[in-house]
PDB file of N, CA, C and O in Angstrom:
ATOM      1  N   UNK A   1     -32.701 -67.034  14.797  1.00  0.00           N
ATOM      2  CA  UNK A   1     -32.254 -66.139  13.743  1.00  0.00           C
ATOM      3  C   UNK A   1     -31.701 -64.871  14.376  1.00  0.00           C
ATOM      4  O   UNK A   1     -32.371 -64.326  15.254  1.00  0.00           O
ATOM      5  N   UNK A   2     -30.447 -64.321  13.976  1.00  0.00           N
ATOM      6  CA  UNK A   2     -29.895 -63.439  14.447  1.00  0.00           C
ATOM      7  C   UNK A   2     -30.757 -61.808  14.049  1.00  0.00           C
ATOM      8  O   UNK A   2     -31.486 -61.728  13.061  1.00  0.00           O
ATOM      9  N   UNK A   3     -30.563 -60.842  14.808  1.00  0.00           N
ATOM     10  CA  UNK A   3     -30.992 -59.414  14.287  1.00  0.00           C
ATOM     11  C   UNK A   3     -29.870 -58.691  14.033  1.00  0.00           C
ATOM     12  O   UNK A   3     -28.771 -59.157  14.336  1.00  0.00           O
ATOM     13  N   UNK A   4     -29.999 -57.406  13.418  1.00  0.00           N
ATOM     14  CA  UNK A   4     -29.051 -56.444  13.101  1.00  0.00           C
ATOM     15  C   UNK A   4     -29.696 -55.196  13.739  1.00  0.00           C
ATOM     16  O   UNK A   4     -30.707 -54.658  13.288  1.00  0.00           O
ATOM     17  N   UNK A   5     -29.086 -54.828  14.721  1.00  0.00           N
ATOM     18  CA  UNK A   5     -29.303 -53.543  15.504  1.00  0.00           C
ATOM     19  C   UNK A   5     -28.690 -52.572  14.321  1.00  0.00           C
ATOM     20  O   UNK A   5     -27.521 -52.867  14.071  1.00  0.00           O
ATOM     21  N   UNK A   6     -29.110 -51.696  13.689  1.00  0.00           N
ATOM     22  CA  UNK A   6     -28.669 -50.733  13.166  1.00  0.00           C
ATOM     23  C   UNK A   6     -28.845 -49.165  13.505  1.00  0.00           C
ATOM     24  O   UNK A   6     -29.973 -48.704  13.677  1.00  0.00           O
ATOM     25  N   UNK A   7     -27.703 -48.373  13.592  1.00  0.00           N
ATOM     26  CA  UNK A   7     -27.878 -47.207  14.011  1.00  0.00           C
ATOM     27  C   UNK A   7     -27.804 -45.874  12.903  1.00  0.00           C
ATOM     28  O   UNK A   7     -26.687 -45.540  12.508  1.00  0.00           O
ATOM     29  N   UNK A   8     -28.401 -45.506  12.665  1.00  0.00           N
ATOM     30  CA  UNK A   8     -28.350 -44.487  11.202  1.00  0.00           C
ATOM     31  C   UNK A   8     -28.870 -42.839  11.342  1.00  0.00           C
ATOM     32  O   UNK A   8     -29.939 -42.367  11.731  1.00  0.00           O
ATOM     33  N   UNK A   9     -27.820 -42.304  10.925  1.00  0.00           N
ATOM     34  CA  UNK A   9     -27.695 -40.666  10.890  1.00  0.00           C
ATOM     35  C   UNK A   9     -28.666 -40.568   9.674  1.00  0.00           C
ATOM     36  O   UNK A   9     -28.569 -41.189   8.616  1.00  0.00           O
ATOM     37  N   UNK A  10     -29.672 -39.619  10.052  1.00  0.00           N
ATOM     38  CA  UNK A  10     -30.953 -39.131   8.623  1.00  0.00           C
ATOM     39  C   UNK A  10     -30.282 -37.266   8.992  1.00  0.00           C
ATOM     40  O   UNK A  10     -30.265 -36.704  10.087  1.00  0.00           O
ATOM     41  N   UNK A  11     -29.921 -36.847   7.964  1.00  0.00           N
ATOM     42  CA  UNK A  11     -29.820 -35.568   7.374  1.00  0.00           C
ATOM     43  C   UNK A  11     -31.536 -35.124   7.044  1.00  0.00           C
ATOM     44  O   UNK A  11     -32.202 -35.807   6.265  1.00  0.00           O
ATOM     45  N   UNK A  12     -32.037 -34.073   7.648  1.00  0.00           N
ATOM     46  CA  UNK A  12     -32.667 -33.739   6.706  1.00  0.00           C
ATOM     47  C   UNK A  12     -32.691 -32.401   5.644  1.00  0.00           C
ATOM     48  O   UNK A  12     -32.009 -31.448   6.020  1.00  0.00           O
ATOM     49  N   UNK A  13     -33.399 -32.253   4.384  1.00  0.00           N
ATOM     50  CA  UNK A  13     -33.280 -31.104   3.259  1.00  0.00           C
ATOM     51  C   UNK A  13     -32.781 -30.189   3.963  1.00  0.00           C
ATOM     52  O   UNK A  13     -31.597 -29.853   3.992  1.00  0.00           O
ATOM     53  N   UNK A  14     -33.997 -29.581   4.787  1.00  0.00           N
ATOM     54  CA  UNK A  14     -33.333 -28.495   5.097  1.00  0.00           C
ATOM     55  C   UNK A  14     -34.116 -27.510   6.927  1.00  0.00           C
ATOM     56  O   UNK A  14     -35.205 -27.934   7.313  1.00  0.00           O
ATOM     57  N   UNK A  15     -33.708 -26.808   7.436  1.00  0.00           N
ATOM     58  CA  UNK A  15     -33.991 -26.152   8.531  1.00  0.00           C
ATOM     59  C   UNK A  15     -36.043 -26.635   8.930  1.00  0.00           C
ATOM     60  O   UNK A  15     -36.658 -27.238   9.810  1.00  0.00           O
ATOM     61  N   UNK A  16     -36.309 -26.029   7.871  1.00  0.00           N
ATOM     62  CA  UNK A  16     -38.180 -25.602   7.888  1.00  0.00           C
ATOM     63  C   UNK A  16     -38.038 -27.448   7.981  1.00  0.00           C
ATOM     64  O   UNK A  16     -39.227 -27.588   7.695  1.00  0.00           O
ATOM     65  N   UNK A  17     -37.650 -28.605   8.113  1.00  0.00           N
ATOM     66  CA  UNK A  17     -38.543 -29.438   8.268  1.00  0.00           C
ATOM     67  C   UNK A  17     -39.033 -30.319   9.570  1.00  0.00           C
ATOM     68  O   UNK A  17     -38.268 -30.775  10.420  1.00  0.00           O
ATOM     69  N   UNK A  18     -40.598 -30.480   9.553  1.00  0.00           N
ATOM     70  CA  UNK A  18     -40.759 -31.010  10.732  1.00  0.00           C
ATOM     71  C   UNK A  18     -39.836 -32.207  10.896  1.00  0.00           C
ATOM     72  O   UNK A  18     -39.566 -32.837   9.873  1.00  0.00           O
ATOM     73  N   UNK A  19     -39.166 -32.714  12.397  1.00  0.00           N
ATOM     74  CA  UNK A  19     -38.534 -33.169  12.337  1.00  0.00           C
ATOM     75  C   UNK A  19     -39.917 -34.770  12.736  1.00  0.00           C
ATOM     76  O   UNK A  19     -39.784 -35.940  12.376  1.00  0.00           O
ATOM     77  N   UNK A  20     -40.951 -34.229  13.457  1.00  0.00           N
ATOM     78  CA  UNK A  20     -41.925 -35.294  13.820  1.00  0.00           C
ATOM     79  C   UNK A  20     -42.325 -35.770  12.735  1.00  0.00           C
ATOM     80  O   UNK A  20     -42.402 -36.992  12.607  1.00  0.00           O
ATOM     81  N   UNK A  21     -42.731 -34.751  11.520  1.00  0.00           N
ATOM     82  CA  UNK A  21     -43.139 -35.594  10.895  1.00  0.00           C
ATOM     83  C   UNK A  21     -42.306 -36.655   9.730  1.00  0.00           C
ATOM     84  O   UNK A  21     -42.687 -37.543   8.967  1.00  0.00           O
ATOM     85  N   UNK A  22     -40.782 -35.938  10.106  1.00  0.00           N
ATOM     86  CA  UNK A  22     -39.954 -36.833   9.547  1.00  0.00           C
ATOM     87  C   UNK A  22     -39.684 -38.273  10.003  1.00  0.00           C
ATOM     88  O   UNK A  22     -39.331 -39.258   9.355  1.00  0.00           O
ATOM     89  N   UNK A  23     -39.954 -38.108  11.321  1.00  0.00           N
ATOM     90  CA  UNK A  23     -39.632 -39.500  11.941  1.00  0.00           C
ATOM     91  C   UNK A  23     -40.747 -40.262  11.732  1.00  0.00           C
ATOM     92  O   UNK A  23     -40.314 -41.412  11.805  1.00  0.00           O
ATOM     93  N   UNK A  24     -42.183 -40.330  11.469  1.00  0.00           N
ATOM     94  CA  UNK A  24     -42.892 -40.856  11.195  1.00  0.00           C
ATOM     95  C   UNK A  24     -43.222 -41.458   9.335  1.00  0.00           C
ATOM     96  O   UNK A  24     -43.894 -42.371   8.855  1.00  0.00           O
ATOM     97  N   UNK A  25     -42.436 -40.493   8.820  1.00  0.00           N
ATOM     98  CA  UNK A  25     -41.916 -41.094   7.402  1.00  0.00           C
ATOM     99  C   UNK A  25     -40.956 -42.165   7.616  1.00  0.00           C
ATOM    100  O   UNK A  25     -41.232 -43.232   7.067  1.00  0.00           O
ATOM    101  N   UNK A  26     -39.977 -42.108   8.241  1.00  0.00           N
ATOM    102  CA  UNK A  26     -39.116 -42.443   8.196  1.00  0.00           C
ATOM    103  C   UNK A  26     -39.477 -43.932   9.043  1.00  0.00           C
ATOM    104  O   UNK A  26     -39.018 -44.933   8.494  1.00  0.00           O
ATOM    105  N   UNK A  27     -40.116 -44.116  10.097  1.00  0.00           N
ATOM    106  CA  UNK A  27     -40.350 -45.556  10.512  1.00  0.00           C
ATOM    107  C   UNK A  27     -41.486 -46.184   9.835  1.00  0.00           C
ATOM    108  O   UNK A  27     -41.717 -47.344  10.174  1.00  0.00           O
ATOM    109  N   UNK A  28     -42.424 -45.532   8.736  1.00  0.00           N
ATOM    110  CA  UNK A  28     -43.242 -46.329   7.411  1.00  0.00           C
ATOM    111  C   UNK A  28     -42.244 -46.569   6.361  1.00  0.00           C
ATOM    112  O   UNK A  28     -42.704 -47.119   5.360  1.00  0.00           O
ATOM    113  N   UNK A  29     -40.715 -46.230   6.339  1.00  0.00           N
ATOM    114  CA  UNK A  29     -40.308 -46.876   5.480  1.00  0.00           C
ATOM    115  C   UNK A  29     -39.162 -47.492   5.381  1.00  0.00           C
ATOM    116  O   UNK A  29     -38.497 -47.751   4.378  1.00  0.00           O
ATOM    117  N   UNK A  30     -38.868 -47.830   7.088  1.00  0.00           N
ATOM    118  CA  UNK A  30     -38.269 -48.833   7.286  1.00  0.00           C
ATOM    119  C   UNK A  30     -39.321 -49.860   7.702  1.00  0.00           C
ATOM    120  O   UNK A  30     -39.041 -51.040   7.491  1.00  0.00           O
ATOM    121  N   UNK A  31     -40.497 -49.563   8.266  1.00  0.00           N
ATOM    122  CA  UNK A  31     -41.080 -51.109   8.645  1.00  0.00           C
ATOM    123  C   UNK A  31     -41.500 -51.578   6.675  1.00  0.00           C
ATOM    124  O   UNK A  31     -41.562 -52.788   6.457  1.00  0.00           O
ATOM    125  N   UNK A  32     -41.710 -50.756   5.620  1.00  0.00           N
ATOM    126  CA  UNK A  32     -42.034 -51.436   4.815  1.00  0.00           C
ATOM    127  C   UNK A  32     -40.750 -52.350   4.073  1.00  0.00           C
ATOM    128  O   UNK A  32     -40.789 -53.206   3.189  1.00  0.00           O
ATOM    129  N   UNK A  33     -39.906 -51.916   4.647  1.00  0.00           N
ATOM    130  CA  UNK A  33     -38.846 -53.264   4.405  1.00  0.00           C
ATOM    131  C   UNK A  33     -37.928 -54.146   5.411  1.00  0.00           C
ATOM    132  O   UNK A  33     -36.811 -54.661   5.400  1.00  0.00           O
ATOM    133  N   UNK A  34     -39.170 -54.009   6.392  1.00  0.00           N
ATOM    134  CA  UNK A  34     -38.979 -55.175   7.473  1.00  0.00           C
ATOM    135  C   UNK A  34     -38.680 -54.920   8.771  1.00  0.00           C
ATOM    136  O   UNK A  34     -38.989 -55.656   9.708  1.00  0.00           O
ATOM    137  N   UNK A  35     -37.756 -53.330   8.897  1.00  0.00           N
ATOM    138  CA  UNK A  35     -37.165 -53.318   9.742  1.00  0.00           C
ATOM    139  C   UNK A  35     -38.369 -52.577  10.708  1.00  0.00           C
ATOM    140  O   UNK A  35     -39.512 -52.260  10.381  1.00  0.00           O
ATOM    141  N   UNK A  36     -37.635 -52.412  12.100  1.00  0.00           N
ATOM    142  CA  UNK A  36     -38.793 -51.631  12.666  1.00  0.00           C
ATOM    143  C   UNK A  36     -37.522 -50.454  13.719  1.00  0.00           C
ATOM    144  O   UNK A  36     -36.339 -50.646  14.000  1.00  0.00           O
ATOM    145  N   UNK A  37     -38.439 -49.300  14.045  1.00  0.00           N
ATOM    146  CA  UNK A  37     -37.123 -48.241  14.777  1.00  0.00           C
ATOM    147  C   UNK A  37     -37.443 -48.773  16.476  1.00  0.00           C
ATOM    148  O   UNK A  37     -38.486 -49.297  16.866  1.00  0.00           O
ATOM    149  N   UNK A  38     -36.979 -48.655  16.790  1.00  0.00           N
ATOM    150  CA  UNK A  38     -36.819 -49.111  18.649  1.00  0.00           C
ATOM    151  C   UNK A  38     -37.041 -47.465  19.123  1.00  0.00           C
ATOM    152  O   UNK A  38     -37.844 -47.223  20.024  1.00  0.00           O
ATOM    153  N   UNK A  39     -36.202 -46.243  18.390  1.00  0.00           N
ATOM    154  CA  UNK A  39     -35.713 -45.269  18.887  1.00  0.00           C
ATOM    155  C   UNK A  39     -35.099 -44.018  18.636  1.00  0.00           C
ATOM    156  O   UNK A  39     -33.871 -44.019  18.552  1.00  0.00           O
ATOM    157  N   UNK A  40     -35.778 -42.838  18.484  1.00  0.00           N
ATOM    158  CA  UNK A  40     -34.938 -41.917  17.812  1.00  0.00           C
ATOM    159  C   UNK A  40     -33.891 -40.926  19.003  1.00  0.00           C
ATOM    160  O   UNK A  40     -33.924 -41.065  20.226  1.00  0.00           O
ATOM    161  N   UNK A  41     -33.076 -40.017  18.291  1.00  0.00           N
ATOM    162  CA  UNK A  41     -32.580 -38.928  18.943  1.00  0.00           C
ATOM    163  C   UNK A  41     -32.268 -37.954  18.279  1.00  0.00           C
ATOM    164  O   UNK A  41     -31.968 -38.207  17.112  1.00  0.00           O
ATOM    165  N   UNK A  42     -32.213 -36.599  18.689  1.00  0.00           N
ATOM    166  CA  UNK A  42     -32.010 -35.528  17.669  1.00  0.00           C
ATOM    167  C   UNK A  42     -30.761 -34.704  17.541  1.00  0.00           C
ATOM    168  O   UNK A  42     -30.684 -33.600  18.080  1.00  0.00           O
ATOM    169  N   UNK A  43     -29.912 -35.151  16.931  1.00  0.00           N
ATOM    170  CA  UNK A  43     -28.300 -34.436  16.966  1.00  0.00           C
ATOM    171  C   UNK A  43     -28.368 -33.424  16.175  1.00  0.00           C
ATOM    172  O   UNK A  43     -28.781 -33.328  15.019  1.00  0.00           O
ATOM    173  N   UNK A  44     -27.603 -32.120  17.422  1.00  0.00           N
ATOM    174  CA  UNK A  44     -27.654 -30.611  16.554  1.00  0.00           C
ATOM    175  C   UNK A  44     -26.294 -30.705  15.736  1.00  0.00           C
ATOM    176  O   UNK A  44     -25.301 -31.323  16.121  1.00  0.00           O
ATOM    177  N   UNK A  45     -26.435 -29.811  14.238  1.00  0.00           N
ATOM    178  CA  UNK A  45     -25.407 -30.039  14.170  1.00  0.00           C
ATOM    179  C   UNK A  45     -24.579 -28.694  13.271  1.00  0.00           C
ATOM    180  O   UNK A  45     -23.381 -28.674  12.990  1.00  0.00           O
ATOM    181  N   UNK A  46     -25.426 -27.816  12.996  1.00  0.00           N
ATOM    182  CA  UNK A  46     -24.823 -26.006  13.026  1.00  0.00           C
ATOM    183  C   UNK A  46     -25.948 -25.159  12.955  1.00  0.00           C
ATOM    184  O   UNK A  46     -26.893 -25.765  12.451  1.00  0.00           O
ATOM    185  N   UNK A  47     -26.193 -24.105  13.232  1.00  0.00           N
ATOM    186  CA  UNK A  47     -27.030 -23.614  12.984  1.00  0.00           C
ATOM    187  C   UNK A  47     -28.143 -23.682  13.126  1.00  0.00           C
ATOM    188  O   UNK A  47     -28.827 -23.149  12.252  1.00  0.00           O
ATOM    189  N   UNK A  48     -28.499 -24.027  13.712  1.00  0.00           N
ATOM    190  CA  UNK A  48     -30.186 -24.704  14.137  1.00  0.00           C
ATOM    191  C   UNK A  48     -30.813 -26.291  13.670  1.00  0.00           C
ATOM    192  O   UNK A  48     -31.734 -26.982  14.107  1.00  0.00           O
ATOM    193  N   UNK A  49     -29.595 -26.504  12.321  1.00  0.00           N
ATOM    194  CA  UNK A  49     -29.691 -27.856  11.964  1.00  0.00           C
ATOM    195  C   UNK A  49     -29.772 -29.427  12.921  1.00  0.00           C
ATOM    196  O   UNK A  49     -29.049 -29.670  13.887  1.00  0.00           O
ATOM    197  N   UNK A  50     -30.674 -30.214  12.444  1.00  0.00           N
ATOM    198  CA  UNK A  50     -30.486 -31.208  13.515  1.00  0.00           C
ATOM    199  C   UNK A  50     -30.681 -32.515  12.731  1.00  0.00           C
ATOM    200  O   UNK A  50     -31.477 -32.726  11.816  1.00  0.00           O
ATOM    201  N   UNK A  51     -30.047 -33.103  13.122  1.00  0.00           N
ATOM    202  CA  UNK A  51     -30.077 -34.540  12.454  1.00  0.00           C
ATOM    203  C   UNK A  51     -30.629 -35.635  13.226  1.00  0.00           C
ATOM    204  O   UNK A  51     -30.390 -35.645  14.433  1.00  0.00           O
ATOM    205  N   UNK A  52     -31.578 -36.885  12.538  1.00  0.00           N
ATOM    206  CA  UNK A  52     -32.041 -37.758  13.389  1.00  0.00           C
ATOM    207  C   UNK A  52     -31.172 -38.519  13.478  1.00  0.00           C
ATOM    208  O   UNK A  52     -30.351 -38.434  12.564  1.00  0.00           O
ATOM    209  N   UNK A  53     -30.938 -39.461  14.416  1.00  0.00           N
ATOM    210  CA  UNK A  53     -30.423 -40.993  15.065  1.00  0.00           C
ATOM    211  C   UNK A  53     -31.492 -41.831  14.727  1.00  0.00           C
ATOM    212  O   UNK A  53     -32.583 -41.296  14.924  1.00  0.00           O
ATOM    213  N   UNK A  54     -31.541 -43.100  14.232  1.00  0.00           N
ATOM    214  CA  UNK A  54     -32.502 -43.748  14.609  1.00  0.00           C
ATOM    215  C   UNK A  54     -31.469 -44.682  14.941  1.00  0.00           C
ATOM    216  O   UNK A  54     -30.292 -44.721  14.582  1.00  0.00           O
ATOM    217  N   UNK A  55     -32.313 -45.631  15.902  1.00  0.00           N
ATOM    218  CA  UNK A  55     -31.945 -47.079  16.215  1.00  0.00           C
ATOM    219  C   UNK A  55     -33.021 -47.516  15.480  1.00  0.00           C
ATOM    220  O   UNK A  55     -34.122 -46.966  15.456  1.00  0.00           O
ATOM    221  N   UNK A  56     -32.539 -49.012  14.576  1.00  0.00           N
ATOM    222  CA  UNK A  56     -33.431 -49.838  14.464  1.00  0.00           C
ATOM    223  C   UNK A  56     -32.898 -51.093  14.066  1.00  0.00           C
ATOM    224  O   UNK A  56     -31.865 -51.503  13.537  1.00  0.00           O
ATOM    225  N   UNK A  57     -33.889 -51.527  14.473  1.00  0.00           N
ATOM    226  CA  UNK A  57     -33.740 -53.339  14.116  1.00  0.00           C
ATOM    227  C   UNK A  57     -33.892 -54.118  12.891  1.00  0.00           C
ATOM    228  O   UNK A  57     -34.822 -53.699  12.202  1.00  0.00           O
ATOM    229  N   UNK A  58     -33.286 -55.094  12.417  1.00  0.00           N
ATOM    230  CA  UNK A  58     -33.795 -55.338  10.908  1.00  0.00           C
ATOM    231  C   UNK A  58     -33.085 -56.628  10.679  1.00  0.00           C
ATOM    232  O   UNK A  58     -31.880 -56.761  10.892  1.00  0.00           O
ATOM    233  N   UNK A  59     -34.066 -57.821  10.123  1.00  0.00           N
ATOM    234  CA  UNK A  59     -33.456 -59.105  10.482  1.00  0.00           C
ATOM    235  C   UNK A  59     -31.957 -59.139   9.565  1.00  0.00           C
ATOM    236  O   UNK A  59     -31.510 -58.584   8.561  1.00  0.00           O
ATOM    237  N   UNK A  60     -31.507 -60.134  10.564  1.00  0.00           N
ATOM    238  CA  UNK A  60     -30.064 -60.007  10.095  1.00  0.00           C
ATOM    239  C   UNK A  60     -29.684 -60.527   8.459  1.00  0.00           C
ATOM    240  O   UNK A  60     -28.658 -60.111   7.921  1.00  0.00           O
ATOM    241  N   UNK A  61     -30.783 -61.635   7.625  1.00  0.00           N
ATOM    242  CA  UNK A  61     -30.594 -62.135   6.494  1.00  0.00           C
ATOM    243  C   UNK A  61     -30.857 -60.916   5.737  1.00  0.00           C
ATOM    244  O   UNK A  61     -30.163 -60.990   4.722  1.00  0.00           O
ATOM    245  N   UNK A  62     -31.587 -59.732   5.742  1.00  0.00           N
ATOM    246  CA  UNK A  62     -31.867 -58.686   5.316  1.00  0.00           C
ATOM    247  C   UNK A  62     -30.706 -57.596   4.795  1.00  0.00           C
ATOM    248  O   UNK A  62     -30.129 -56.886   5.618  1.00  0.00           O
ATOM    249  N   UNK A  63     -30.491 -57.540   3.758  1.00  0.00           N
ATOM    250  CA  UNK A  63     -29.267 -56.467   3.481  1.00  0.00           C
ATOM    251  C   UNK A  63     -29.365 -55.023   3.966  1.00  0.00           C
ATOM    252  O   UNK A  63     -30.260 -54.193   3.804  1.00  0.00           O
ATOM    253  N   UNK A  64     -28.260 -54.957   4.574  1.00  0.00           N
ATOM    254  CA  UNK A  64     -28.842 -53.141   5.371  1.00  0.00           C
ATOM    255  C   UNK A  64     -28.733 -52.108   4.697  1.00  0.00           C
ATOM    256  O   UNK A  64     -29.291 -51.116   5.165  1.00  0.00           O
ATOM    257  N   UNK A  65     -27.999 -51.957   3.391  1.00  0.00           N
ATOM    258  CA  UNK A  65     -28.359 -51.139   2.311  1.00  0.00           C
ATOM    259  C   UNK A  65     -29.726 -51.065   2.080  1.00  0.00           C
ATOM    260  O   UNK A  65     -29.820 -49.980   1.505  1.00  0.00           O
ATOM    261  N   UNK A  66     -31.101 -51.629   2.179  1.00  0.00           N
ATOM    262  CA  UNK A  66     -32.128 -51.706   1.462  1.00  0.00           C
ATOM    263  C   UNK A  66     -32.769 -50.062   2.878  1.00  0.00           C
ATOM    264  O   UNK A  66     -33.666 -49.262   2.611  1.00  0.00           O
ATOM    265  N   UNK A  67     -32.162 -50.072   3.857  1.00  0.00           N
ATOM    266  CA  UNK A  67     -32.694 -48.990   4.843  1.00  0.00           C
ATOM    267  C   UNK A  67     -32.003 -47.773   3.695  1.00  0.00           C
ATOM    268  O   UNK A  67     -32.619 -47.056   2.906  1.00  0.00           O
ATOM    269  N   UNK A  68     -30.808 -47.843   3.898  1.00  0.00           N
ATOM    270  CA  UNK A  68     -30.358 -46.431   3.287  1.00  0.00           C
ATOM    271  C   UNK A  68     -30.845 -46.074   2.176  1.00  0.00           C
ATOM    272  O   UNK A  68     -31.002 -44.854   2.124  1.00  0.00           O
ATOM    273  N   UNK A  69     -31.343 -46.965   0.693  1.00  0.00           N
ATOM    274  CA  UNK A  69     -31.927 -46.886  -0.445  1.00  0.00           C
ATOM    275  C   UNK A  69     -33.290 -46.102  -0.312  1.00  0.00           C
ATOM    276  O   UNK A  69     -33.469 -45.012  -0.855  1.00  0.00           O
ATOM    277  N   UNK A  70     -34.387 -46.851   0.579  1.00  0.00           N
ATOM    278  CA  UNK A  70     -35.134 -46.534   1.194  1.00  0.00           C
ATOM    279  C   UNK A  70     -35.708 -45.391   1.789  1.00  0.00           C
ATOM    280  O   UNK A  70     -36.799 -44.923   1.463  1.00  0.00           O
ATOM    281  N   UNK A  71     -34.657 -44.763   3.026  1.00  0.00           N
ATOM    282  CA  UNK A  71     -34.518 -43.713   3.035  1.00  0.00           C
ATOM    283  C   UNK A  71     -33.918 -42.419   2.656  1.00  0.00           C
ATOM    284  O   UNK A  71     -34.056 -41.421   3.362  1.00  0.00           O
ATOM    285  N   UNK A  72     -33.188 -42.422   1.442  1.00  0.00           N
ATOM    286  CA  UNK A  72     -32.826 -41.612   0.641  1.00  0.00           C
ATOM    287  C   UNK A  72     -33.496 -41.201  -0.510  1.00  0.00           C
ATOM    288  O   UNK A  72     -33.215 -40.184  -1.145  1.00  0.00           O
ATOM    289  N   UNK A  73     -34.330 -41.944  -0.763  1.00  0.00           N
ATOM    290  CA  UNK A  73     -36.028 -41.767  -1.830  1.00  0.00           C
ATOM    291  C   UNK A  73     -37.053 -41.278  -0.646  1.00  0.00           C
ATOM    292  O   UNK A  73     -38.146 -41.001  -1.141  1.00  0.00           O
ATOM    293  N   UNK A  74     -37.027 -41.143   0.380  1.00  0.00           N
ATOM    294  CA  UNK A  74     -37.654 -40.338   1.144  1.00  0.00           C
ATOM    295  C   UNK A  74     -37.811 -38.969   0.935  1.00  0.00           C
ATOM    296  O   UNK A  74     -36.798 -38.321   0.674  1.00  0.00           O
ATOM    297  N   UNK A  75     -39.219 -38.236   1.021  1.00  0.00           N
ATOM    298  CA  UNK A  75     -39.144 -36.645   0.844  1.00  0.00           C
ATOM    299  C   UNK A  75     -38.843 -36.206   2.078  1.00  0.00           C
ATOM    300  O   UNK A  75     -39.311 -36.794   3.052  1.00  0.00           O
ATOM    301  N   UNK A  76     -38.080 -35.191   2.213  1.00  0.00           N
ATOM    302  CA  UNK A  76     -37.153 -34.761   3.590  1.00  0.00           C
ATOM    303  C   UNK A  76     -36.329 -35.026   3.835  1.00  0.00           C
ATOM    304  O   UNK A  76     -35.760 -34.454   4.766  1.00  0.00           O
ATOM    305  N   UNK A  77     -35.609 -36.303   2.996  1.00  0.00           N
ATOM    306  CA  UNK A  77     -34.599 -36.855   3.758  1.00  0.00           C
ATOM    307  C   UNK A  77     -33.659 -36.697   2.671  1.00  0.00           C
ATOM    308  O   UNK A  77     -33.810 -37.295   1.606  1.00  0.00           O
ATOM    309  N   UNK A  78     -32.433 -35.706   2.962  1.00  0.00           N
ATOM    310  CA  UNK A  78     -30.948 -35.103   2.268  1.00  0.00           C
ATOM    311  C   UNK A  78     -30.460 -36.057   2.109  1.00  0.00           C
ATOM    312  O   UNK A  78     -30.532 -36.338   0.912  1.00  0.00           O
ATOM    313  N   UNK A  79     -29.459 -37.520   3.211  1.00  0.00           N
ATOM    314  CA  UNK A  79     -28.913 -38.690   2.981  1.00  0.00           C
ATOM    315  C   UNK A  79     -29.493 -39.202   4.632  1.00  0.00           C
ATOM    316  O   UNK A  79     -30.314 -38.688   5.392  1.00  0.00           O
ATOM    317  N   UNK A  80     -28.639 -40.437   4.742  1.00  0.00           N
ATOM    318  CA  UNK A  80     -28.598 -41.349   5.389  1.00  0.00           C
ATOM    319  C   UNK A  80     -27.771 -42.152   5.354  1.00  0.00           C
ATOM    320  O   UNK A  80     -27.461 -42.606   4.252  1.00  0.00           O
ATOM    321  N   UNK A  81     -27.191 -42.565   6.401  1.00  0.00           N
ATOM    322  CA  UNK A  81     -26.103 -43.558   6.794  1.00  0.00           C
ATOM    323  C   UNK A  81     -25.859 -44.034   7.514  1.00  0.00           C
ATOM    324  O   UNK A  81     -25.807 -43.393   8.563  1.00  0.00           O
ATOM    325  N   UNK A  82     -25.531 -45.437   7.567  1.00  0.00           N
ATOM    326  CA  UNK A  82     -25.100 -45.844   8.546  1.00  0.00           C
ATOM    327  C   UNK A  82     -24.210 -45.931   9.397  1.00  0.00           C
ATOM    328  O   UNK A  82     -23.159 -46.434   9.001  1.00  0.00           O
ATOM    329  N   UNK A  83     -24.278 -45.528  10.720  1.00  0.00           N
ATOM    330  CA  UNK A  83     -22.655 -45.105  11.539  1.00  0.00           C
ATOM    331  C   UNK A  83     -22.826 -45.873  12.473  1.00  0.00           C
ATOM    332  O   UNK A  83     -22.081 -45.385  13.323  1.00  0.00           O
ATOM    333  N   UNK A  84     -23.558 -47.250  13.183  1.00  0.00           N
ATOM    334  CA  UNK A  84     -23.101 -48.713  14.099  1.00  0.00           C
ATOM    335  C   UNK A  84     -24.388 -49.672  13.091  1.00  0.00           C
ATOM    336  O   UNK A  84     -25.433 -49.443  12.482  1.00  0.00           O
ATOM    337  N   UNK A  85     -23.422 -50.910  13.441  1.00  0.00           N
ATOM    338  CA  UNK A  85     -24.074 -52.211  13.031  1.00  0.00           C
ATOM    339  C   UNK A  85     -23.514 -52.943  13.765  1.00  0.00           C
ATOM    340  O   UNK A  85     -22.295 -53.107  13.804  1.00  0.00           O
ATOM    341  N   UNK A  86     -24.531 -53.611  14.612  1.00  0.00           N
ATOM    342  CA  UNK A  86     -24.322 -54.535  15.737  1.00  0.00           C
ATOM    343  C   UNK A  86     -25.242 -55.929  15.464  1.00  0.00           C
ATOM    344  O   UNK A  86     -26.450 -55.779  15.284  1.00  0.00           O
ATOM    345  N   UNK A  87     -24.745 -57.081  15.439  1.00  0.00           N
ATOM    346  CA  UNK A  87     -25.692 -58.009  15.642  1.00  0.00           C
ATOM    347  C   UNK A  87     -25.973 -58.566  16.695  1.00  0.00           C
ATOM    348  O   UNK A  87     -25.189 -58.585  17.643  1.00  0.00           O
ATOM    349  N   UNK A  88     -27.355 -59.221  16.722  1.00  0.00           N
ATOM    350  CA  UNK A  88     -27.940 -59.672  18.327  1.00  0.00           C
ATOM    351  C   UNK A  88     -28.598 -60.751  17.973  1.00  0.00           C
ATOM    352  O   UNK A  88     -29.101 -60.788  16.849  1.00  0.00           O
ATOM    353  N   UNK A  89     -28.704 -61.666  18.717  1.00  0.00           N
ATOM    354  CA  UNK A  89     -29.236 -62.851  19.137  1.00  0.00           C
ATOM    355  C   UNK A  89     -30.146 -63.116  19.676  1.00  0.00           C
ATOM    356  O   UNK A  89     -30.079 -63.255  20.897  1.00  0.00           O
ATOM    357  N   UNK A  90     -31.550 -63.321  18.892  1.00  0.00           N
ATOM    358  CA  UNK A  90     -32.731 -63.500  19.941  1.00  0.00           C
ATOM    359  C   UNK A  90     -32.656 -65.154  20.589  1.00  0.00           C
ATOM    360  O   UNK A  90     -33.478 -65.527  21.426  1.00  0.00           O
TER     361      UNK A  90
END
């Protein structure tokens, strides 16, 4: 069965938020719909603002909208999107 490497920009609300404890929201609610994160990174992006990267994995029969839905009903989290989708071959 193939995987879907997915790579996704998380905005968050606003300056004051932990960004740790965002990332730990944020991989309880992608593993609760299957996927799991491999990996974060933190892109600045004015002002002190910083946006997460995640990498994550998520089987490929799995629609990858259900991450962005997901994490956009997240508290902390402004949007989300996806900016690479790669598939892989276990």
């Amino acid at each position: 069965m193939g995987v879907a490497l997915i790579k996704l920009k998380i905005m968050p609300t606003c300056l004051e938020i932990d960004l740790d404890v965002l990332k730990e929201k944020v991989t309880l609610k992608i593993a609760e719909v299957g996927g799991e994160v491999t990996k974060y990174e933190e892109e600045p992006i004015a002002f002190g603002l910083k946006a997460l990267i995640a990498y994550t994995r998520l089987p490929e029969d799995k629609d990858s909208s259900i991450i962005e839905n997901a994490l956009n009903d997240t508290e902390g989290v402004s949007s989300s999107d996806i900016i690479d989708y790669r598939r892989a071959v276990e």
